[in-house]
C-alpha positions as CSV (number, residue, x, y, z in Angstrom):
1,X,0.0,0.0,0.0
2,X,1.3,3.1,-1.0
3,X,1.7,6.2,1.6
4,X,-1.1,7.9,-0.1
5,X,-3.8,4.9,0.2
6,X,-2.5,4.8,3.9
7,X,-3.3,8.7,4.5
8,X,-6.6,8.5,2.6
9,X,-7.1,4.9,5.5
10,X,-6.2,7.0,8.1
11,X,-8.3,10.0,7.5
12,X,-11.0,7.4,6.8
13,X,-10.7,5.8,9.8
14,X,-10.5,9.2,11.6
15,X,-13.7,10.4,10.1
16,X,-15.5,7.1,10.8
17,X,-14.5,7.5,14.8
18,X,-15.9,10.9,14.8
19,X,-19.0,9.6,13.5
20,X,-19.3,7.2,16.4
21,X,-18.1,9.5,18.8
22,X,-21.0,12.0,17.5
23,X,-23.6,9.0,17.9
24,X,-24.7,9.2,14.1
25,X,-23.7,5.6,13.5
26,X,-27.0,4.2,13.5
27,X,-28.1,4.7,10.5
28,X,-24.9,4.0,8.8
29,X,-23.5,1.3,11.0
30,X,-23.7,-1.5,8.1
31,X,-21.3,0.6,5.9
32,X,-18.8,1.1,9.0
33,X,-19.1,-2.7,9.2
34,X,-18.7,-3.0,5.3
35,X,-15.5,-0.9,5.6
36,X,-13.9,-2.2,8.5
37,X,-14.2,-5.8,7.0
38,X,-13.2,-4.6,3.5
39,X,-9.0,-4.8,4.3
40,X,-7.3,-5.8,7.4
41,X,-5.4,-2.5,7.2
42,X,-8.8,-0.5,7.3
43,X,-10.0,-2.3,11.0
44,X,-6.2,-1.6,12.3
45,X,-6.2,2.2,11.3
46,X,-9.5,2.5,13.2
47,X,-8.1,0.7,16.4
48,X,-4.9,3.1,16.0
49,X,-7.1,5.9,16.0
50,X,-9.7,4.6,18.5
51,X,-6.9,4.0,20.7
52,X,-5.1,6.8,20.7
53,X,-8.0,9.2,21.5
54,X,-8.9,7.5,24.2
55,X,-5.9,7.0,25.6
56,X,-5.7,10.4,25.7
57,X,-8.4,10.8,28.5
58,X,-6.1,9.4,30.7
59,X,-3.6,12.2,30.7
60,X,-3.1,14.6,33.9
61,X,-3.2,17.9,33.9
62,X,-0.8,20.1,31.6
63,X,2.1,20.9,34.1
64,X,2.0,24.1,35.4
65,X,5.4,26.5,34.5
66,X,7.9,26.3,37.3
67,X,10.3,28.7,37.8
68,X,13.7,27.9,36.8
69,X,16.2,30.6,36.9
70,X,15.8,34.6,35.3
71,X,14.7,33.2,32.5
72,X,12.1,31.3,33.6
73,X,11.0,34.7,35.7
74,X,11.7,37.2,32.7
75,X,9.4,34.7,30.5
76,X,6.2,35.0,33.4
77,X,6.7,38.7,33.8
78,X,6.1,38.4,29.8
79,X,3.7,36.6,29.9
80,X,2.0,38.3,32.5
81,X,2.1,41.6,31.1
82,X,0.8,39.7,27.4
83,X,-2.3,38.7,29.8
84,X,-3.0,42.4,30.7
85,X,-2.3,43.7,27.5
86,X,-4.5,40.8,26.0
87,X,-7.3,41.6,28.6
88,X,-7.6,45.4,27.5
89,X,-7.8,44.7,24.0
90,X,-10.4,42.3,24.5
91,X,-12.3,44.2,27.4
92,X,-12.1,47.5,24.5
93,X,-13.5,44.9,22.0
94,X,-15.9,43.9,24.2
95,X,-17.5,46.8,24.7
96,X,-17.4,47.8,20.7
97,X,-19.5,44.4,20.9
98,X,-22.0,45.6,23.2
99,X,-22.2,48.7,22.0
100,X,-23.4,47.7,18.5
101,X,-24.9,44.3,19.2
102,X,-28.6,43.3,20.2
103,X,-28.1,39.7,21.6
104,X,-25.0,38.9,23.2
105,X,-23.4,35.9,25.1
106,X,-20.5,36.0,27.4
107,X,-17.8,33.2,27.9
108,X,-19.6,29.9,28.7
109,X,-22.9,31.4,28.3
110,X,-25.5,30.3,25.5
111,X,-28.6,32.2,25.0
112,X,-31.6,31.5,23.1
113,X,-34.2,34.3,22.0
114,X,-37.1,34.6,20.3
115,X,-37.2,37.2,17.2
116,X,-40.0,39.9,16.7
117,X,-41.2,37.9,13.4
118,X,-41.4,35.0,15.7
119,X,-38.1,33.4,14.6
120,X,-35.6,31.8,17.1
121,X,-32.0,32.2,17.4
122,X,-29.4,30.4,19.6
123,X,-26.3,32.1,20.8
124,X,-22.8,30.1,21.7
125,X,-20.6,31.1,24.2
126,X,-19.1,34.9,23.2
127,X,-21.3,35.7,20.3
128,X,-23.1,38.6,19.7
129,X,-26.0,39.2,16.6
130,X,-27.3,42.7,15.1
131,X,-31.0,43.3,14.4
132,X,-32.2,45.4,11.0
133,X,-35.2,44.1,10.5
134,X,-36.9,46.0,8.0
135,X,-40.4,46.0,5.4
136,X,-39.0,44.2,2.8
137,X,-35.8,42.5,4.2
138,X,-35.1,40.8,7.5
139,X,-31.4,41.0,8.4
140,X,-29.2,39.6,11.1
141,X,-25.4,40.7,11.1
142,X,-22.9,37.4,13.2
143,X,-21.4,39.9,14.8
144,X,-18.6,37.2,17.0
145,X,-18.9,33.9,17.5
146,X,-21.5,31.4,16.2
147,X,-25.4,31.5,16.0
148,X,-28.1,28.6,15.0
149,X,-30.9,29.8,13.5
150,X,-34.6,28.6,13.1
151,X,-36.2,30.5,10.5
152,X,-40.2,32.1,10.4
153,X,-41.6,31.6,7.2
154,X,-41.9,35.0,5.3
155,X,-41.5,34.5,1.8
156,X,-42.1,38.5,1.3
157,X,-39.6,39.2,3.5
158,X,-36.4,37.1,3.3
159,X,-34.5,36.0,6.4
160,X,-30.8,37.2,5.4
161,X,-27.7,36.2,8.0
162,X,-24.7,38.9,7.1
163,X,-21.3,37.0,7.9
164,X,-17.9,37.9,7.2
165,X,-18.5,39.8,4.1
166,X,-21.2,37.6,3.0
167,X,-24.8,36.7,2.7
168,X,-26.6,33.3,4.4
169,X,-30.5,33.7,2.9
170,X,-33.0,31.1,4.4
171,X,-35.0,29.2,2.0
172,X,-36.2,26.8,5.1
173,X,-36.0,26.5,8.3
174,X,-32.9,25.8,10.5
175,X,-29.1,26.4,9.8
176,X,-25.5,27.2,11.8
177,X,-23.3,30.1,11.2
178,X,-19.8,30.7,12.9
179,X,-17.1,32.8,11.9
180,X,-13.6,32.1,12.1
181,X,-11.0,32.8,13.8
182,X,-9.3,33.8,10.1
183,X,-12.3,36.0,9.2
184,X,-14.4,33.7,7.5
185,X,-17.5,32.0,8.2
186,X,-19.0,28.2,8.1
187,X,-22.3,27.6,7.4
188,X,-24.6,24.0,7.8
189,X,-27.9,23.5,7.1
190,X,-30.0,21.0,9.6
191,X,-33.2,21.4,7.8
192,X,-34.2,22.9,3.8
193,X,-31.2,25.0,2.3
194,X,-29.8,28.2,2.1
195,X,-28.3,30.0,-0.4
196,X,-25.0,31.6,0.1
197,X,-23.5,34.4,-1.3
198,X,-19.7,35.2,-1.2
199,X,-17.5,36.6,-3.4
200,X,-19.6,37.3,-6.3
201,X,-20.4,34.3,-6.6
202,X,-23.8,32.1,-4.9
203,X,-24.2,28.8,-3.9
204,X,-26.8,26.5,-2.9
205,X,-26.2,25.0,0.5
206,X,-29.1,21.9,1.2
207,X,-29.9,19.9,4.3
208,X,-27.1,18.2,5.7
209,X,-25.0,20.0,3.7
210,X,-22.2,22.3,5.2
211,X,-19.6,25.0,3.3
212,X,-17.0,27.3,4.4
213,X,-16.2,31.2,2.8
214,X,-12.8,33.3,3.2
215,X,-14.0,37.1,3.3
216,X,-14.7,38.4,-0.4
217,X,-14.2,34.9,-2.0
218,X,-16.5,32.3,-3.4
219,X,-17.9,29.3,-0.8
220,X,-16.6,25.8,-1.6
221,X,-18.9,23.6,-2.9
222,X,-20.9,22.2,-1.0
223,X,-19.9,18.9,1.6
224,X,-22.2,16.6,3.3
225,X,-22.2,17.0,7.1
226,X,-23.6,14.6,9.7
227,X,-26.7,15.8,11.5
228,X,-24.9,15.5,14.4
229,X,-22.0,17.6,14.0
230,X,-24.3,20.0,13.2
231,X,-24.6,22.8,15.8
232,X,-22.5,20.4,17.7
233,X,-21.8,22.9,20.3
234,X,-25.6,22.8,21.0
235,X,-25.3,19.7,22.9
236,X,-21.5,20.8,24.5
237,X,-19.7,19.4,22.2
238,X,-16.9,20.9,20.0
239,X,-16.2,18.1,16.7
240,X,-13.2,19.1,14.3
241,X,-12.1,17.5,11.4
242,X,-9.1,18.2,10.0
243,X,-9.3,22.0,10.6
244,X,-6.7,24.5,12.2
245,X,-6.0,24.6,15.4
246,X,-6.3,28.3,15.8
247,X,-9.6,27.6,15.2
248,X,-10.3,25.0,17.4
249,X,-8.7,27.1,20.0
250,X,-10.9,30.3,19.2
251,X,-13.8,27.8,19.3
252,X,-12.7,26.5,22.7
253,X,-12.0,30.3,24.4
254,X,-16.2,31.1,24.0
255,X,-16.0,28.8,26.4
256,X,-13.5,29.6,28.9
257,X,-11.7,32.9,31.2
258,X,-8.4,33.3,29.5
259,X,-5.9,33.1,27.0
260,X,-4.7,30.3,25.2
261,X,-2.1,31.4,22.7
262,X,0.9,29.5,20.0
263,X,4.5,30.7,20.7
264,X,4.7,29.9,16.6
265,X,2.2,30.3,13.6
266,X,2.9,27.0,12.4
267,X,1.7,25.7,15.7
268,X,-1.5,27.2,15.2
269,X,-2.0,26.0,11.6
270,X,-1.6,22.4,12.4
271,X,-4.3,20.5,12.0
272,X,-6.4,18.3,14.6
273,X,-9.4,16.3,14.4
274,X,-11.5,14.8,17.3
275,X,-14.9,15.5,19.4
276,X,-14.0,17.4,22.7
277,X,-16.0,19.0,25.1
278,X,-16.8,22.6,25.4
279,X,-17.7,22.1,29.2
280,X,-14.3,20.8,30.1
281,X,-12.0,23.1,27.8
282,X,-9.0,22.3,29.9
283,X,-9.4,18.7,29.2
284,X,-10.0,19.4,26.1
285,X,-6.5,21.2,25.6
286,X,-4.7,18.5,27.3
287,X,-6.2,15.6,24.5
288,X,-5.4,18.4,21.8
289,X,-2.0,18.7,23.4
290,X,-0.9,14.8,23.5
291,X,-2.4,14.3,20.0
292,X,-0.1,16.7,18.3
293,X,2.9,16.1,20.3
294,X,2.6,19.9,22.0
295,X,3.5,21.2,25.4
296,X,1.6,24.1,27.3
297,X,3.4,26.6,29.5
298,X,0.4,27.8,32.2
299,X,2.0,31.4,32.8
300,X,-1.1,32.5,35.0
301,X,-4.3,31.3,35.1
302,X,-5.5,33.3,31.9
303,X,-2.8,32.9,29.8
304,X,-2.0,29.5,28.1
305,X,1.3,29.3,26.0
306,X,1.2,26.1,23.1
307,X,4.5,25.1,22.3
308,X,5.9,22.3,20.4
């Protein structure tokens, strides 16, 4: 077998064990049965990856930084004046957030509302949403964060999401925006479609269907997505496949006090797949950590270094 049939096994067997982990197996369980008993190699790639996520859950907590000469102490006092600096950014950003916003959630917090047109909306942890609803156009700006929508039927007045420079229009009922950490947004459908429009260009996105934009470029075509990775964070849970993880990290700090930062770029662009828990984000960190062979340095209690 050649390395890249055993990458596209692995990432197979990856995907199949976030499936299980997400409990949308049912359905689908004779074609993970089908697989695994298609090659030999296939049911060892799972146990690999079965295996090493949960061995993972046995890990103790990330050691905390102990001091170790000036340079240990010059590297806290850094680190402690990033955490201030960090915190007044974020407090100023906060407020800009407040300021403009209608809805908002803080860290941890999920909110659900009802609209004036009798359409609901569900906040994750640090989002915030924009109201201009008007006579012929109903519009919500994603302000931060990520928001799951469940739309009233007005066919005279269209239910529009503004997100990272683009458009989300309903044409049904109930769909997930979240912008990224990069500037971008994701967008999955749990029930009818939506259209997106990004980059001059418009796509149409149906049930179980998810896509991804960059600001001021075109959506990718559209992927299937799992109904249960959908809105994951709904039901506390926080499922990555193969995506940065900057962005996991963003995902995971809606969801807890603090900092969690890469000493490198690279670091942050590396890319992780799993289902973690967004009601155990330390835990969560530590699994991240010992799958990609990282270290974290706890400078204070806010501020989480990631090296490698």
């Amino acid at each position: 077998m050649g390395m890249g049939e055993g990458d596209a096994v692995h990432a197979a067997a990856i995907d199949w064990w976030i499936r299980k982990k997400a409990g949308d197996l049912d359905r689908d369980r004779a074609a993970f049965d089908a697989w695994l008993a298609a090659d030999p190699a296939h049911r060892r790639a799972y146990a690999d990856v079965a295996g090493m996520f949960e061995e993972a859950r046995a890990l103790r907590p990330a050691r905390q930084l102990r001091s170790r000469g000036a340079a240990s102490r010059r590297m806290a006092t850094v680190g402690i004046l990033m955490a201030a600096s960090l915190a007044f950014l974020f407090f100023l950003g906060d407020l800009s957030l407040i300021w403009r916003s209608d809805l908002t959630t803080g860290v941890g917090e999920r909110r659900t509302a009802t609209l004036v047109d009798g359409s609901r909306v569900e906040l994750d942890g640090g989002s915030a949403i924009e109201l201009r609803f008007e006579a012929e156009r109903r519009r919500v700006r994603l302000l931060s964060g990520e928001a799951w929508f469940e739309v009233a039927p007005d066919p005279a007045r269209p239910f529009v999401v503004e997100a990272a420079g683009g458009e989300v229009t309903a044409l049904g009922t109930a769909f997930d925006v979240a912008l990224t950490k990069e500037g971008g947004a994701h967008v999955a459908v749990g029930e009818h479609s939506v259209a997106v429009a990004s980059g001059g260009a418009r796509v149409i996105v149906e049930e179980r269907q998810q896509t991804f934009y960059e600001a001021n470029a075109a959506a990718r075509p559209p992927a299937s997505a799992a109904a249960e990775t959908i809105a994951a964070w709904r039901r506390g849970a926080l499922i990555v496949e193969d995506r940065p993880l900057g962005e996991a990290l963003a995902t995971l700090g809606r969801h807890r006090h603090g900092y969690i930062l890469c000493l490198r770029a690279s670091t942050c662009a590396r890319r992780v797949s799993g289902v973690f828990s967004t009601a155990e984000p330390l835990t969560s960190l530590r699994e991240i950590e010992y799958f990609l062979g990282l270290h974290s340095i706890h400078l204070t209690d806010y501020l989480i270094l990631l090296t490698e």
